[in-house]
N, C-alpha and C positions, 0 to 999 in steps of 0.2 A: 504494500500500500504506500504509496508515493508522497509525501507532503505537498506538492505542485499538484496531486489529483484530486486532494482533500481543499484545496482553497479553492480551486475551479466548480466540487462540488456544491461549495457553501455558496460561492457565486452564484449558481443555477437556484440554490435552493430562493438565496436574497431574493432574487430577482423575477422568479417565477415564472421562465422564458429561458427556451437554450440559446433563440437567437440573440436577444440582449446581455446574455449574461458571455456568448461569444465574441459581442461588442464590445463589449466592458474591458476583457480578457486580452484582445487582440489576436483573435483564434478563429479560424474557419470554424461553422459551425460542422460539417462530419468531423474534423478532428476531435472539437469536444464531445462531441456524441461516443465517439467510439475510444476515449478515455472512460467514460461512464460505464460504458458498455464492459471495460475489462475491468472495472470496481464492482461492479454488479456480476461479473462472473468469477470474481478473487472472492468474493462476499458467499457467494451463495447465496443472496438476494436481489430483488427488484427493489428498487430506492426511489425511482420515478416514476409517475405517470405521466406519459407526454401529451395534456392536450394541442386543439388547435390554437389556443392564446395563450392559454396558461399551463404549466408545468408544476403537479402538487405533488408533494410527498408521500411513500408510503408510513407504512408502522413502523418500516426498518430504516426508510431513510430522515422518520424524527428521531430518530436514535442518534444515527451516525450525525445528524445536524448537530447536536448537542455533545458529541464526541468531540466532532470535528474541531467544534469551536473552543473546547477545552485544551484538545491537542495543539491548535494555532499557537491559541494565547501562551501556554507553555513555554512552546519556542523563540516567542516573541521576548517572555519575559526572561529565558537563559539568556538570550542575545544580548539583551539589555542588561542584565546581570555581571554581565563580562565588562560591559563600560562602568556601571557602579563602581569597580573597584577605584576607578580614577577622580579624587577629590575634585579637581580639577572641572569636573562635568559644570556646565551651565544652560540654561535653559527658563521658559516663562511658563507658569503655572497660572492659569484664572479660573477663578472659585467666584459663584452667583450666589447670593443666600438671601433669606430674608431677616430684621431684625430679629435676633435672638440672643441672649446672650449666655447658652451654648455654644454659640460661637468661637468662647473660651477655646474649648478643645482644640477645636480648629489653629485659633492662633497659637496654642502650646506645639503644634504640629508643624505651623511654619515654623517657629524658632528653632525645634530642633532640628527641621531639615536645613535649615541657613547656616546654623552651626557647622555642619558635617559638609553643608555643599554652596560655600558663599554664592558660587556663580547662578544661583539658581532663585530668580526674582518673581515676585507673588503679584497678584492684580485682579483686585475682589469688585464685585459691583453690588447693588447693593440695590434690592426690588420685591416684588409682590412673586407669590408662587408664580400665575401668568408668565410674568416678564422672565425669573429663573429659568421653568420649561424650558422658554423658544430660545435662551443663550443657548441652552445642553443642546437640544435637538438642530439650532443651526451650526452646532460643535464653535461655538466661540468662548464656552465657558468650559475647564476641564471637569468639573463636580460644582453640585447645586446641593445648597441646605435649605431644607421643608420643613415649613413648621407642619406636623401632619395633623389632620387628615388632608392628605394631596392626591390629589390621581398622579401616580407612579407608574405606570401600569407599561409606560415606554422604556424606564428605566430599570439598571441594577441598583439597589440600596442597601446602605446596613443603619439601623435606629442605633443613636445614638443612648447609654447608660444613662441619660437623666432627662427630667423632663421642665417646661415654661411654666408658669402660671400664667391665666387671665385673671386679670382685676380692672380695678379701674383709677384713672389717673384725673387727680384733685387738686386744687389750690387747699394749699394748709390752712385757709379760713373758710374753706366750704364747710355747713354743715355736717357735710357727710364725713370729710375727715377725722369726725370724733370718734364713728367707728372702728372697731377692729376690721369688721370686715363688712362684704356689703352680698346683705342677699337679694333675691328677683325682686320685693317688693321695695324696695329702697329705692330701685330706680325709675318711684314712679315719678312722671311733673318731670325728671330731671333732663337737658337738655345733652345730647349725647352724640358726642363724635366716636365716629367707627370706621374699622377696617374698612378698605374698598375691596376686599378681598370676599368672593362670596363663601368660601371653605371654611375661613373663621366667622365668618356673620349667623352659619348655619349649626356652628359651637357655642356660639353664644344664647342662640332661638332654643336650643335644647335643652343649655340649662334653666334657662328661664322658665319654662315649661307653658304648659298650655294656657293656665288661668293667671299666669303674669301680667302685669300690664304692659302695653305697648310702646318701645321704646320710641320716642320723640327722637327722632334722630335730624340734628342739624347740620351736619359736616361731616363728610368721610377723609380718610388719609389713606397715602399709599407707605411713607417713612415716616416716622412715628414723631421725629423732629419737630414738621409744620403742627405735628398735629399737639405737643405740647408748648407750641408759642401761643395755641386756637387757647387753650387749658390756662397758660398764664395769664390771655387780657379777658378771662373771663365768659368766653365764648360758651364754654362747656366743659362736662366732665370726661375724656377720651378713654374707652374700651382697650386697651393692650396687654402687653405681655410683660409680666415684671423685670426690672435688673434692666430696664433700659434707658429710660428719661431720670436723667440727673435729681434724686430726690434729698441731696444731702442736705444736711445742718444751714448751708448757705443758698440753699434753692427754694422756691414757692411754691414747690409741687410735692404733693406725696402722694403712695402707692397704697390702698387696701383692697389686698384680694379678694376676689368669692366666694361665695360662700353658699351651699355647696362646694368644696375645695374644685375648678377646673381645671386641673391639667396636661399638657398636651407634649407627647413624644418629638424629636426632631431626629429627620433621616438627613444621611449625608447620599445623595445619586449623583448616577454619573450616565452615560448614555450604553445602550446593548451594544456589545461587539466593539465598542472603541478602541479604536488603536490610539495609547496614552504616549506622549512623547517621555525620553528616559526621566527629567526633569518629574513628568507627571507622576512616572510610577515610581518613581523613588518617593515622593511625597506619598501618596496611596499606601503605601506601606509603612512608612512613619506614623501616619495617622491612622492605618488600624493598629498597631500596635501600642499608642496614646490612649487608644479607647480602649482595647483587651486590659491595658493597665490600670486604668480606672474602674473598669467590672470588676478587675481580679481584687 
């Protein structure tokens, strides 16, 4: 079984078409056919069905799909493994995320990879699930952080060991800051900036629950910033995730969570089948092993 016959498969399989995936490849299309043809007789299975537009896979060839792709990645990562050893390595890494400050992790992961590989420079942006997605999937961002619940469902992820709280964010002479914390009915009358994110707007309707009252919502944000300048001239009280808007001893805002406790997991994804440049995977592997350390 060939390595060169296994990526030309996964080709076919991508693509769903022998003549586009012979385009792709730079291959007459009987050449590709009759590579397949002697995988499928080395195999002792049928891997393809060939129709007239489309080309689906059998039982046997979602199998070898998910081999195949295993066995790539492998050789991709020995290869890359060989350059690791050279300090020296440089490269650019960009990470999409949403405010969290789980992001901690994240940043304990660049430090140590900048440590171990100065030449290797980081470039974070900084947006709503939406805008994270179409970095990953138009491959401009290398890994995306989700506050979840996200539709993932394009991506590979691993949840990160801890999880956000929502609360709500208050001038320290609002009434409500006398609370500890704030439940559904607390927020009734009260004037309310929110996510523009509808993933968390539908975390929030939940806990509320059915007989709550409805929130008056006057403002939405996408970065949580505008949305505590809205907070200090009094506009309102803004919906977010703790540990992010500067609530110290010298600021005019403070934080009381929900109550119901809400809290919500964050994933680090990245996109199916990426090819990570050495820079990426060397970071990748820093930062699982930041997280295994933090679990352990």
């Amino acid at each position: 079984m060939e390595f060169k016959t296994l990526f030309n498969f996964l080709e076919i399989a991508r693509l769903k078409n022998f003549t586009a995936a012979a385009r792709s490849l730079d291959l007459t299309q009987p050449t590709l056919s009759k590579q397949i043809q002697e995988l499928e007789s080395e195999l002792g299975a049928r891997l393809l069905i060939r129709g007239k537009r489309v080309t689906v896979l059998t039982e046997a060839g979602e199998y070898l799909f998910k081999k195949a792709g295993e066995i790539i990645e492998l050789v991709e990562r020995t290869k890359d493994g060989i350059v690791h050893a050279d300090p020296q390595i440089s490269g650019n890494v960009y990470i999409a995320g949403g405010e969290t400050r789980t992001m901690s992790v994240v940043a304990k992961a660049i430090k140590r990879t900048r440590e171990k590989y100065p030449g290797i420079k980081f470039h974070l942006y900084s947006g709503n699930a939406e805008a994270v997605a179409e970095r990953l999937e138009k491959g401009v961002a290398d890994f995306g952080a989700f506050v979840l619940p996200a539709n993932l469902e394009k991506f590979e992820y691993i949840t990160l060991p801890m999880k956000d709280r929502w609360g709500l964010l208050l001038r320290k002479d609002d009434p409500l800051a006398c609370k500890e914390r704030i439940e559904p009915g607390d927020l009734s009358g009260v004037n309310v900036i929110c996510s523009s994110q509808n993933s968390a707007n539908n975390e929030i309707n939940g806990w509320m629950g059915k007989n709550a009252p409805r929130l008056n919502i006057v403002a939405t944000y996408t970065l949580l910033y505008n949305a505590a300048i809205m907070v200090q001239e009094s506009i309102g009280a803004a919906i977010c995730l703790e540990g992010i808007a500067d609530t110290s001893s010298g600021s005019f805002l403070c934080f009381r969570p929900f109550y119901p406790y809400l809290e919500v997991p964050i994933a680090i994804a990245y996109k199916k089948s990426n090819l990570f440049s050495s820079a990426a995977m060397i970071f990748q592997e820093i930062l699982y092993t930041e997280i295994a350390r933090i679990t352990s």
